[in-house]
C-alpha positions in Angstrom: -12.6 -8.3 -50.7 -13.2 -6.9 -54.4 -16.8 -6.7 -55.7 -18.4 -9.1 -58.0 -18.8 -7.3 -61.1 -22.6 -8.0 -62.7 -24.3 -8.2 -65.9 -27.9 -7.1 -66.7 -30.1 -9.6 -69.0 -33.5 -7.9 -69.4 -36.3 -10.6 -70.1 -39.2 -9.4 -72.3 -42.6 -11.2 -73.5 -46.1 -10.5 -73.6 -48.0 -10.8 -70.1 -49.0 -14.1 -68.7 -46.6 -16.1 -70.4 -44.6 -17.0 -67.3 -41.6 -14.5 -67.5 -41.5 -13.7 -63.3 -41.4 -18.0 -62.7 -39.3 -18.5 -65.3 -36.5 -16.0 -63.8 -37.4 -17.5 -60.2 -36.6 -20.9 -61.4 -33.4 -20.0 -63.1 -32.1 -17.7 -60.1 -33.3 -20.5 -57.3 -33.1 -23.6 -59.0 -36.4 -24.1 -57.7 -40.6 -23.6 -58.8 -42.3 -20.0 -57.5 -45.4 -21.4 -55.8 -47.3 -18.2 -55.6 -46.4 -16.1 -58.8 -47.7 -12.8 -59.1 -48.2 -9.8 -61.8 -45.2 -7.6 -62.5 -45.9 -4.6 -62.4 -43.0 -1.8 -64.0 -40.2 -4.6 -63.4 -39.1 -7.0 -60.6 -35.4 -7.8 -60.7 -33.7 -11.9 -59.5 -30.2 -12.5 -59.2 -27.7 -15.6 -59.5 -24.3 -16.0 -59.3 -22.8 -17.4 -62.4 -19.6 -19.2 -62.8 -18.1 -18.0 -66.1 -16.4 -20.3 -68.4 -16.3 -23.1 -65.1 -14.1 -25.5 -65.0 -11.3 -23.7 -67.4 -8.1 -21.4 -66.4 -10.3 -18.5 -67.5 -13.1 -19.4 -64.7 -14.6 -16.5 -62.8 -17.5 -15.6 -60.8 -20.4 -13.1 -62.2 -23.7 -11.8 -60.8 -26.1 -12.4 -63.4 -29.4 -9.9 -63.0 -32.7 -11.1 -65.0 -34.7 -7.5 -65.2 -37.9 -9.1 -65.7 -39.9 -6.3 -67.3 -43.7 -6.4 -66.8 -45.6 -6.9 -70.5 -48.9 -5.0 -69.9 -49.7 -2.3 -72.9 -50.6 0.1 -70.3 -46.9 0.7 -69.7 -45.6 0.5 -73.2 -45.0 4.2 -72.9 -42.6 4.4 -69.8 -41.0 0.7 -69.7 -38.1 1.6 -72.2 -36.6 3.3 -69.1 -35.5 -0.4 -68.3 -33.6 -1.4 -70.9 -30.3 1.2 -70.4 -28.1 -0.9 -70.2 -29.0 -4.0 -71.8 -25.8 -6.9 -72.1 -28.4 -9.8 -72.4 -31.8 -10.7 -73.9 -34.2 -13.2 -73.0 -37.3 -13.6 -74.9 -40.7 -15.3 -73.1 -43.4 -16.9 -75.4 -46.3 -19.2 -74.2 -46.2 -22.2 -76.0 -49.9 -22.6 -75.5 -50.2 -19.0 -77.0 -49.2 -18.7 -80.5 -49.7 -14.8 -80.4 -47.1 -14.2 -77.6 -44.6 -16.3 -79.8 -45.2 -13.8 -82.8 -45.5 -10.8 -80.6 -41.6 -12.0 -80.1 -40.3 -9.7 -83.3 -42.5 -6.2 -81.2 -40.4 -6.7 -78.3 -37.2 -7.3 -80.2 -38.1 -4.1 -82.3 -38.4 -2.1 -79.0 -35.7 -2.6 -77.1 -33.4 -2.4 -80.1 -34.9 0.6 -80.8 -34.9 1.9 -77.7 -38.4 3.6 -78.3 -41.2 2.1 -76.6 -43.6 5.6 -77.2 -43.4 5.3 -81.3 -46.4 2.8 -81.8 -45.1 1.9 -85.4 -42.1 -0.2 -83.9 -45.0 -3.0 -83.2 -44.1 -3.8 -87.0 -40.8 -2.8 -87.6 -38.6 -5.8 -88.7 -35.6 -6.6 -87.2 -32.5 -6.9 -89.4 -30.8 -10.2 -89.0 -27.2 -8.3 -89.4 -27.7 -6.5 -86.2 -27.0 -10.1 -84.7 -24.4 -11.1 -86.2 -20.4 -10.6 -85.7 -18.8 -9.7 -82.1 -21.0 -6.7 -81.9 -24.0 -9.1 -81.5 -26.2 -8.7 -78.3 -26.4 -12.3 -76.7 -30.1 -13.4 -77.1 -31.9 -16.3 -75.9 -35.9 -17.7 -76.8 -37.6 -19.8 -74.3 -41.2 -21.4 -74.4 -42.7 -21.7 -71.2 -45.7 -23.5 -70.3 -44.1 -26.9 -71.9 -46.6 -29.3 -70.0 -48.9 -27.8 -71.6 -48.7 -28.3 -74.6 -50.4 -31.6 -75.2 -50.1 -33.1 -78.0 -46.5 -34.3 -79.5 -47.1 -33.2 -82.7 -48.7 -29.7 -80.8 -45.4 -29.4 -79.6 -43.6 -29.8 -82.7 -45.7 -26.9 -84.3 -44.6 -24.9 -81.7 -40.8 -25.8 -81.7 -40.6 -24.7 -85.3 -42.6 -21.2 -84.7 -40.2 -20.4 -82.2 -37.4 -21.6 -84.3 -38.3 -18.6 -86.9 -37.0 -15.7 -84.7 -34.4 -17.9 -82.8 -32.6 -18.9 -86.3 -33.3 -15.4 -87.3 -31.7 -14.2 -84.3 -28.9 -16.7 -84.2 -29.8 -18.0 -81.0 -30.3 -21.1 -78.7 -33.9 -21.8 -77.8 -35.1 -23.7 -75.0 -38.2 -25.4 -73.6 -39.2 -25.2 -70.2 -41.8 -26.3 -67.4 -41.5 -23.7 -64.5 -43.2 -25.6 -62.4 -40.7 -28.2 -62.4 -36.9 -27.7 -61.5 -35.8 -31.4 -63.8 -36.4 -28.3 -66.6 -33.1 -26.9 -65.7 -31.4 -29.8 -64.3 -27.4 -29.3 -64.4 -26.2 -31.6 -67.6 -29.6 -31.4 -69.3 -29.5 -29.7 -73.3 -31.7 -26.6 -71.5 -28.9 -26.6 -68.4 -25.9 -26.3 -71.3 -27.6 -23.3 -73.5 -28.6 -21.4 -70.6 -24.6 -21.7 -69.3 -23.8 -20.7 -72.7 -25.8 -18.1 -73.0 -24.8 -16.4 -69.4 -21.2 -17.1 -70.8 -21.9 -15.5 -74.0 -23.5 -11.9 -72.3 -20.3 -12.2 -70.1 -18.0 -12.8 -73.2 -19.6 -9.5 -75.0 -19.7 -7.2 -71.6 -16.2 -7.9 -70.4 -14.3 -9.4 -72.9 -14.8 -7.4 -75.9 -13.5 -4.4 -77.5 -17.0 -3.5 -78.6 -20.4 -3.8 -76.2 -23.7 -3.1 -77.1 -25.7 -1.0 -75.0 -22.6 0.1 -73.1 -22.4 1.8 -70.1 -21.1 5.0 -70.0 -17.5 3.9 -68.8 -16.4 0.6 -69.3 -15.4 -1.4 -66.2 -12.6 -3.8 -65.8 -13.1 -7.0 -64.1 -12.1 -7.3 -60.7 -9.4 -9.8 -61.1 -7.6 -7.9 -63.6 -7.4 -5.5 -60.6 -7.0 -7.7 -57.6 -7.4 -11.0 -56.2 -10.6 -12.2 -56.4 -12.4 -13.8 -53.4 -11.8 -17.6 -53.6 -14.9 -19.5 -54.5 -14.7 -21.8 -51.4 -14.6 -18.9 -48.9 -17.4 -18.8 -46.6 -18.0 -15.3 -46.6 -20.3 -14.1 -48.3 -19.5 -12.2 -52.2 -20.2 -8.2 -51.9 -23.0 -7.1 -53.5 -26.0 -5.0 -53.3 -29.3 -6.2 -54.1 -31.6 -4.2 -56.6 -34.5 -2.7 -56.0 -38.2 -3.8 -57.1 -39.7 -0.9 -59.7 -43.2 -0.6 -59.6 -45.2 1.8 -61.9 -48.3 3.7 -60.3 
């Protein structure tokens, strides 16, 4: 049976803002009871069906490196980020700061330069988004339930809207605490499938990636028959480890 082959999204925001429930809810399609603090990076995993439902359907492993936010490990986290196919970035929507701290971790993964202290204000170039070279980013504002007033929420929406549109990107809005936030057929169910489909579109099915790996690999269908998606044993594939930074 022929390996699944696997795309990295690395999901970046400030700490506290809910990044390690967020990736729990979207791998597990259900609320983490007891999160924790990351510390370095803790890495989920979900299998993703690319392009479902179409002649061009395929199955994917989808891993959501979700990279601690603490400044003490500004320094060393960059080692994280090689390679990168995906981007998803984490605000509070209770926390205006961690929505405008969104452009310092776009700068320093783009840059690839966590160490240079200046990249905090380095702004990011809306052409490096655009055309088949783009890297596939998504925004999404956690903590939705909290925000508790309607119009509170609508003053959030559009701040998060500023690096989204900038960006070129969906943007969703999310409760981690409950799993109705990702419901299949919602609006936040249908950008999340197109953004998986997207990061799998740029790794595997363009001439050009960003953040490539040092060889590019071919799917494993174009090499040999795929494991059927009804089979009942299970798809090959080796879990990741937890990194932890002393």
């Amino acid at each position: 049976m022929a390996a699944i082959e696997k795309v990295k999204v690395v999901v970046l925001g400030d700490s506290g803002v809910g990044k390690t429930s967020l990736t729990y809810l979207i791998a597990h399609n259900k609320p983490l009871l007891s999160p924790g603090w990351t510390v370095g990076c803790s890495v989920e995993v979900k299998l993703h069906r690319y392009k479902e439902g179409t002649q061009a359907q395929n199955t994917f492993f989808v891993e959501f490196w979700d990279v601690g936010g603490s400044n003490g490990h500004r320094n060393t986290r960059n080692v994280f980020y090689q390679p990168t196919h995906g981007i998803i970035l984490v605000h509070d929507l209770t926390n205006r700061k961690s929505q405008i701290n969104l452009q310092k971790w776009l700068s320093e993964i783009l840059n690839q330069d966590s160490s240079n202290p200046t990249l905090q204000h380095v702004d990011v170039d809306p052409e490096q988004f655009l055309g088949s070279t783009q890297i596939p980013i998504l925004v999404i504002g956690t903590k939705f339930d909290m925000a508790e007033e309607k119009q509170k929420k609508n003053q959030y929406r559009r701040l998060a809207s500023s690096i989204a549109e900038q960006c070129g990107s969906d943007e969703i809005f999310v409760n981690c605490h409950q799993a109705r936030s990702l419901a299949p057929g919602t609006s936040n169910s249908v950008k999340l499938t197109r953004f998986f489909d997207k990061v799998i579109e740029r790794r595997y099915y363009s001439r050009i990636s960003p953040f490539p790996d040092k060889r590019r690999q071919i799917p494993s269908y174009m090499m040999t028959t795929s494991t059927p998606l009804s089979s009942n044993r299970p798809p090959q594939y080796m879990s990741p480890r937890f990194y932890h930074m002393d």
